[in-house]
C-alpha positions in Angstrom: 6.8 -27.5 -0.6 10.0 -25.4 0.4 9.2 -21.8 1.1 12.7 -19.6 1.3 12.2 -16.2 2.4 15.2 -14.0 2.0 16.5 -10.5 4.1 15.0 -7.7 2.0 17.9 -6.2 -0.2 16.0 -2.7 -1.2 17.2 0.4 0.8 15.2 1.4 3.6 12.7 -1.4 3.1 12.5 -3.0 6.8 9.3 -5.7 6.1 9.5 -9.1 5.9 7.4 -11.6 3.6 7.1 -14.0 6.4 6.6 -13.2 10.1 6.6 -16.4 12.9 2.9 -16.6 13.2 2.7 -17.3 9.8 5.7 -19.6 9.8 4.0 -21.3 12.4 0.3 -22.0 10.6 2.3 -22.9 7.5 4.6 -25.4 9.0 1.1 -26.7 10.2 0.0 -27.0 6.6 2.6 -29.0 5.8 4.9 -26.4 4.5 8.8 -26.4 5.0 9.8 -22.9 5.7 13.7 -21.4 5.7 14.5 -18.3 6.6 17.5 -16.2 5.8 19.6 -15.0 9.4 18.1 -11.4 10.2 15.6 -11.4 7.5 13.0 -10.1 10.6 15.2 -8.4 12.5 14.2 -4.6 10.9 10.6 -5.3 11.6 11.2 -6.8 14.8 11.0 -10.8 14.5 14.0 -12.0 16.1 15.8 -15.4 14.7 14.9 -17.1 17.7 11.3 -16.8 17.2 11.1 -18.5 13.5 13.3 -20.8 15.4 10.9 -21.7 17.9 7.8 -21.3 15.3 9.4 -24.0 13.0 11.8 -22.3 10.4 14.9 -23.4 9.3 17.1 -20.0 10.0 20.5 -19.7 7.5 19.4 -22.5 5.3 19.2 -21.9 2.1 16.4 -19.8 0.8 16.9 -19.3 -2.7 17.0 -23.0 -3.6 13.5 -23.4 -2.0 10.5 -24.2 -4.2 8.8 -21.1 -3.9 10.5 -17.5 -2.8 8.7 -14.9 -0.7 9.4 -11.4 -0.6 8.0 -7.7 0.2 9.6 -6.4 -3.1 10.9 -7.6 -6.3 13.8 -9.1 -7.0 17.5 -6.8 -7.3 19.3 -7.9 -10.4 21.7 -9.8 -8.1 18.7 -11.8 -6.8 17.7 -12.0 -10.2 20.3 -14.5 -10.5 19.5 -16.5 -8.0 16.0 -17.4 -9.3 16.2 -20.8 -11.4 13.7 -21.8 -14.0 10.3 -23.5 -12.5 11.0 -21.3 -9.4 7.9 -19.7 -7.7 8.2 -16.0 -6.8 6.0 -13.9 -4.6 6.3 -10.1 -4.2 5.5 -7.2 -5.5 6.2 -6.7 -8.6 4.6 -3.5 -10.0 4.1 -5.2 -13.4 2.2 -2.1 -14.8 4.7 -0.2 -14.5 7.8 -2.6 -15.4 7.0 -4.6 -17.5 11.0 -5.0 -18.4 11.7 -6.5 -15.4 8.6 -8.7 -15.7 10.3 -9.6 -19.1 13.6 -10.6 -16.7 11.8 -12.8 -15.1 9.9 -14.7 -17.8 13.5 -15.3 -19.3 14.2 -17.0 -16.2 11.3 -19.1 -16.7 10.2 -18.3 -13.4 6.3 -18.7 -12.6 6.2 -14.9 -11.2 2.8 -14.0 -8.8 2.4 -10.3 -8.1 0.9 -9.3 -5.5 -0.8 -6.3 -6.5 -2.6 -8.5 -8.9 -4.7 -10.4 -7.1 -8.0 -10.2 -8.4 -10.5 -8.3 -6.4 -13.1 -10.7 -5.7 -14.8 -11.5 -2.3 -12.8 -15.1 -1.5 -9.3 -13.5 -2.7 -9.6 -11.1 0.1 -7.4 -12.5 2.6 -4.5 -12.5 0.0 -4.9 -8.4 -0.7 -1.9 -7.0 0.0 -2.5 -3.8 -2.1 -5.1 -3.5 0.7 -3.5 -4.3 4.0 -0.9 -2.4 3.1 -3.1 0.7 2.4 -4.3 0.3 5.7 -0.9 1.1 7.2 -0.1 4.2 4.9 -3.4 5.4 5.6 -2.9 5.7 9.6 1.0 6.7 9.5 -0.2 9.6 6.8 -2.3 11.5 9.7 0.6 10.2 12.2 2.7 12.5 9.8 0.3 15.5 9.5 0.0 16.0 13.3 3.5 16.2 13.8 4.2 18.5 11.3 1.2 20.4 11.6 2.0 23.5 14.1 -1.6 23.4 15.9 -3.4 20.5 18.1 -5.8 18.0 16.2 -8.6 18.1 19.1 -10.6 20.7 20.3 -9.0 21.5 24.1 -10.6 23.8 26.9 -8.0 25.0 29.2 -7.9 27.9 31.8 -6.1 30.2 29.0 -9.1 29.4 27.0 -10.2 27.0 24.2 -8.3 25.6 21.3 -10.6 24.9 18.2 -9.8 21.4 16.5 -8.1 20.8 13.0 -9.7 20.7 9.9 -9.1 17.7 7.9 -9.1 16.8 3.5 -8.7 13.6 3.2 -9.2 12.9 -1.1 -10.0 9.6 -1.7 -12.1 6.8 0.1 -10.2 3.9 -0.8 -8.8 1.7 2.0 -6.2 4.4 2.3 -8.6 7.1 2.5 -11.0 5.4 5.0 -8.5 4.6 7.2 -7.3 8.0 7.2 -10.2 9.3 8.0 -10.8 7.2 10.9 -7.5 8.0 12.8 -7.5 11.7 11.8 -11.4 11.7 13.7 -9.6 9.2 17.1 -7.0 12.4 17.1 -10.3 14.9 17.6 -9.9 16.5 14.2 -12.9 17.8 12.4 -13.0 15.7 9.5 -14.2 15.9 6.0 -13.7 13.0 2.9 -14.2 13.6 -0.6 -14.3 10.8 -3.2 -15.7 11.0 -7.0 -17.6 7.6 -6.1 -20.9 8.9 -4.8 -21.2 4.6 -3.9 -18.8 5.7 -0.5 -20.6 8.9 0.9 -22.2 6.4 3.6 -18.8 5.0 4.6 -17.3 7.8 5.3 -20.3 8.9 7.1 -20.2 5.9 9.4 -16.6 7.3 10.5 -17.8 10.4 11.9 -16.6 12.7 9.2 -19.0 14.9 6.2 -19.0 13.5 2.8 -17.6 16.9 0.5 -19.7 17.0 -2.5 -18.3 18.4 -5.1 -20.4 17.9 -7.8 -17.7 15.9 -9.8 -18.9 12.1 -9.7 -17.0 9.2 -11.4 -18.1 5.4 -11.5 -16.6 2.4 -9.5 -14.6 0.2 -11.5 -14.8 -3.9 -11.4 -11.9 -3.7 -9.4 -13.3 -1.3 -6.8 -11.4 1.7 -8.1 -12.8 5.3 -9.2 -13.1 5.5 -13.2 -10.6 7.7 -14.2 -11.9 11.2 -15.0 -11.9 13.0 -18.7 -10.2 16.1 -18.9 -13.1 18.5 -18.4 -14.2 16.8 -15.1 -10.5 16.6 -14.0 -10.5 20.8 -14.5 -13.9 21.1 -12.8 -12.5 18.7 -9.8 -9.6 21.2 -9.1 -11.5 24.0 -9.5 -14.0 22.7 -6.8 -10.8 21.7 -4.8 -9.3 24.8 -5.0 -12.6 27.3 -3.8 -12.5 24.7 -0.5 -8.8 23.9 0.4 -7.9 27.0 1.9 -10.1 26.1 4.6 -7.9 23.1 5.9 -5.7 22.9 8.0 -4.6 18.9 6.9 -5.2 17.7 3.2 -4.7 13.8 2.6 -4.5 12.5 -0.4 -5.2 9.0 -1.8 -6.2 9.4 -5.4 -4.1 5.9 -7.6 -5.2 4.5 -10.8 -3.3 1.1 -11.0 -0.5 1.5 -13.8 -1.1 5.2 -14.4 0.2 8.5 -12.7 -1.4 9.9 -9.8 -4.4 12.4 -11.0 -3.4 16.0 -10.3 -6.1 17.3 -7.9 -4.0 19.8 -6.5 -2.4 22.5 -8.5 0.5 25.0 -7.1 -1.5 28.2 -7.3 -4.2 26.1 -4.8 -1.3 25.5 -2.4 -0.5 29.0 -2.4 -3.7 29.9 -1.1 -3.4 27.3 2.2 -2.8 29.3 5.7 0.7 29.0 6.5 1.5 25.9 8.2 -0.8 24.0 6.6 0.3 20.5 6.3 -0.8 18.3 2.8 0.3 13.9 2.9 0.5 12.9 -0.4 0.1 9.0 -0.5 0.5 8.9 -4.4 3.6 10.4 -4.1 5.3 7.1 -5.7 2.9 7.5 -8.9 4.0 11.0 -9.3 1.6 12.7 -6.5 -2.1 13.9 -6.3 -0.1 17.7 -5.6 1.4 19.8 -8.7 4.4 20.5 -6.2 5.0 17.1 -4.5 8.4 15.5 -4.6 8.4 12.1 -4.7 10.5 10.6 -1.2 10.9 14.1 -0.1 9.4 16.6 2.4 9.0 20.0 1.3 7.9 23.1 1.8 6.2 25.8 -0.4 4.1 28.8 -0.1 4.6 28.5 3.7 2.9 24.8 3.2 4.4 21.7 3.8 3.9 18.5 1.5 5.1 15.1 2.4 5.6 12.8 -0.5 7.1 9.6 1.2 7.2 6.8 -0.7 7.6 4.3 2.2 5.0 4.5 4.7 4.2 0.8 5.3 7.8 0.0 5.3 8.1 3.0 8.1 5.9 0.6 10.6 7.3 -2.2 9.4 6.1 -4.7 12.7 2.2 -4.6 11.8 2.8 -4.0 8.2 4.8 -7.4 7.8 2.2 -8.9 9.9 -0.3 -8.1 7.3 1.7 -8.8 4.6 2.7 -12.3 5.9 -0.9 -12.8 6.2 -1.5 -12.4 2.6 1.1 -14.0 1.3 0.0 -17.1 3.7 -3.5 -17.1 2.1 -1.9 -17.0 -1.6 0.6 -20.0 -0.6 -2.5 -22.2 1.0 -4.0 -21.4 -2.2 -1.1 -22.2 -4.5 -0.7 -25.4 -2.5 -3.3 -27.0 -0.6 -1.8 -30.0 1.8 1.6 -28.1 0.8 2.0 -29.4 -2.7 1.9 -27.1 -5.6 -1.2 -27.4 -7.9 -1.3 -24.3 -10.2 -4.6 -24.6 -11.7 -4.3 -21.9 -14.7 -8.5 -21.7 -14.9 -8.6 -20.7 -11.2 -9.3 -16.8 -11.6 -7.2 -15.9 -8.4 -3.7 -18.3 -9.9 -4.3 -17.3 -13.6 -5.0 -13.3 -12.5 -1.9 -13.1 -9.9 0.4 -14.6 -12.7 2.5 -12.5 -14.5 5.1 -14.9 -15.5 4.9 -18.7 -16.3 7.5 -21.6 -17.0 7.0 -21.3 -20.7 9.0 -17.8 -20.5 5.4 -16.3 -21.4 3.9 -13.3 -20.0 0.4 -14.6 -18.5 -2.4 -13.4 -19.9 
């Protein structure tokens, strides 16, 4: 099997699909890999080192049997795709399901990587995950530049410096992560989630479980239920009483296809101390704050709130790595001995699928 794995097209994305080390362990599976000239380069991965892991570099890429990328196709890569065609990226098929439609009239079979299913042996090929893992460290990255006080607690001989206080909403992979680096950086962290189920994790970080009194149940696929109307205005309410005692708030809170919950409302970010710093990593869905702009930094009420939409792509070395890595897994899994065999009852190829050769949506 010919994988082809093109430069990304999007603006500012700087991941690629495919990094060497991955080249390297698929060429070892029997795999024939081609790479399009600078297709690493943003992220680091110089031509020379697909080279010398076993790549074809400047072949052609999109007349391989399967293309790899970080995001879904541009309408001039569209083009390119040819019926029977395997495509792997992200393809945020909950939220466009036209360009899903594109696709099927292509009669491309379409795997999206946000729909792999969440089940134990899928694991290695969850990049909604991996990737959450990066946005969740950069988010704090973000806060402690932009906040105007030291995260730790620091004695000096002009006396001592008390530590940050740190939200972090959610305790997801995002949120956990989060967490963790915000308490390396000597904050004082707390972590609220509706899911009662994670109080333990993010006691095992170091930080104190808010309880809120607002509990939700964990979905199949590991996310929070999303709440009814009434517990979404108790939530806020509850948000709002402890907020102003934070210095950082982080929040994480996605329902797949849906927009962000609101958790926090304007007149709560009014009531923040000055320089008080919130990361809003739903910012693409719309944003957990009332006042977030979506790929924007602002500032209001004296409070700033980042709404980047691009946080893996802004470490784009380790978060290709990671990516790669997933997109290995799904590949070995597509095509063991390097020979595609879709089998359409296998949970993980039937659930990735969004698009088959019959130019019908999978089920």
């Amino acid at each position: 099997m010919r994988v082809g794995v093109p430069r990304e097209s999007a603006p500012a994305e700087r991941r690629v699909a495919l990094v060497p080390e991955s080249v390297s362990r698929l060429a070892g599976a029997g795999f024939q890999v081609a790479v399009e000239t600078g297709a690493g380069e943003t992220a680091s991965f110089t031509d020379e080192a697909y080279r010398e892991a076993g790549a074809e570099v400047g072949g052609a890429v999109w007349d391989a049997d399967a293309v790899v990328k970080v995001q879904k196709p541009s309408a001039d890569e569209l083009g390119r795709l040819r019926e029977g065609q395997v495509l792997v990226a992200f393809l945020a098929p909950l939220v466009d399901p036209d360009g899903v439609e594109r696709l099927a009239s292509r009669g491309v079979t379409a795997f999206a990587m946000e729909s792999i299913p969440r089940i134990s042996r899928a694991q290695p090929m969850d990049a909604l995950s991996s990737q959450a893992t990066v946005s969740g460290y950069k988010a704090v990255l973000l806060a402690a530049e932009r906040l105007p006080k030291f995260f730790p607690m620091l004695m000096t001989a002009a006396g001592t410096v008390a530590p940050a206080k740190v939200l972090v909403l959610g305790a997801g992979v995002a949120g956990l992560q989060a967490i963790a680096t915000a308490r390396r950086l000597g904050a004082v962290v707390s972590g609220f989630d509706v899911r009662p189920v994670v109080k333990e994790q993010v006691e095992s970080l170091g930080a104190t479980f808010l309880d809120l009194g607002v509990r939700g149940e964990e979905t199949a696929g590991g996310y929070a239920r999303e709440l009814t109307e009434e517990e979404q205005a108790r939530q806020q309410e509850e948000l709002s009483r402890v907020m102003a005692d934070f210095d950082v708030v982080i929040t994480t809170a996605l329902v797949p296809g849906r927009p962000a919950p609101k958790l926090i409302p304007a007149s709560t970010v009014a009531a923040m101390r000055p320089g008080s710093v919130i990361v809003d990593l739903a910012a693409e869905a719309g944003g957990n704050c009332e006042l977030t702009a979506p790929g924007e930094e602002v500032v209001r009420d004296h409070v700033t709130i980042v709404g980047f939409t691009d946080l893996p792509s802004s470490m784009p070395f380790h978060a290709s790595q990671l990516y790669s890595r997933n997109v290995t897994a799904l590949l070995q899994h597509l095509a063991p001995e390097g020979e595609l065999e879709l089998d359409w009852d296998d949970e993980v190829t039937s659930g990735a699928c969004v698009t088959r050769r019959t130019d019908e949506v999978a089920a």
